[in-house]
C-alpha positions in Angstrom: 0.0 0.0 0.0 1.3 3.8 -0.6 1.8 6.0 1.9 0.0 9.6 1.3 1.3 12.9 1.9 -1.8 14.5 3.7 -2.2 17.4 1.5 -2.1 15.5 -1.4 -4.8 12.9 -0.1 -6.5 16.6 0.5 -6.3 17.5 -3.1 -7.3 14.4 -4.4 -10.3 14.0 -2.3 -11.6 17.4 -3.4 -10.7 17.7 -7.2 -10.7 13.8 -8.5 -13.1 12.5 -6.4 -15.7 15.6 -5.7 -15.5 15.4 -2.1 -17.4 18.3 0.0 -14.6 19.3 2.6 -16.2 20.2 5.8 -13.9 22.4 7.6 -16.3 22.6 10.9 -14.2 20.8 13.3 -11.0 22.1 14.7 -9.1 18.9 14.7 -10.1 17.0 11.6 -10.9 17.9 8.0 -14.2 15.5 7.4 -15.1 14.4 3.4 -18.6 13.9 2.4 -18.8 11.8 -0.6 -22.3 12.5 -2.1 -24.3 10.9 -5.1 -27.0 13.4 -5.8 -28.1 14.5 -2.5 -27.6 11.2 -0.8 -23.8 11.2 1.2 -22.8 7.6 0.8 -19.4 7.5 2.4 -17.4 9.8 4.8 -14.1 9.9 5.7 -11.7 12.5 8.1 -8.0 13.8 7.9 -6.3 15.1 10.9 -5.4 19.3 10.4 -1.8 18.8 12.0 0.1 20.3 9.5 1.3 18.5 6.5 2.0 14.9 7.4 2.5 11.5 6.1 -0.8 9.4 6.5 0.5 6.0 7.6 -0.2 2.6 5.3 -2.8 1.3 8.1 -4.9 4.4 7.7 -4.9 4.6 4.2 -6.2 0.8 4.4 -9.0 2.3 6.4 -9.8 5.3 4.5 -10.2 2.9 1.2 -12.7 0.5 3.4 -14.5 3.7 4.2 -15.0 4.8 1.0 -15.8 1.6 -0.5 -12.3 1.4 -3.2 
């Protein structure tokens, strides 16, 4: 499995994927993944600054989102 620079994962989520970013928390960036009106998979990335996101939770986000 790669491991993902977080704001890459960031960008990807929001341009190739048409995430909705939801910036409300203070401690995690949450995507809504949306068909029509209808969210059918969420995922979150932590706002430390720019990280590396770790093999295990890139396993997790792809089980969350179903790829």
């Amino acid at each position: 499995m790669p491991v993902l620079d977080s704001q890459d994962a960031r960008r990807q989520f929001r341009s190739k994927l048409q995430a909705e970013e939801d910036k409300s928390s203070r401690d995690h960036y949450f995507y809504l993944f949306r068909i029509g009106d209808t969210v059918v998979a969420t995922t979150t990335i932590s706002r430390s600054p720019r990280h590396t996101i770790s093999n295990d939770l890139v396993a997790r986000m792809a089980r969350q989102l179903g790829v």
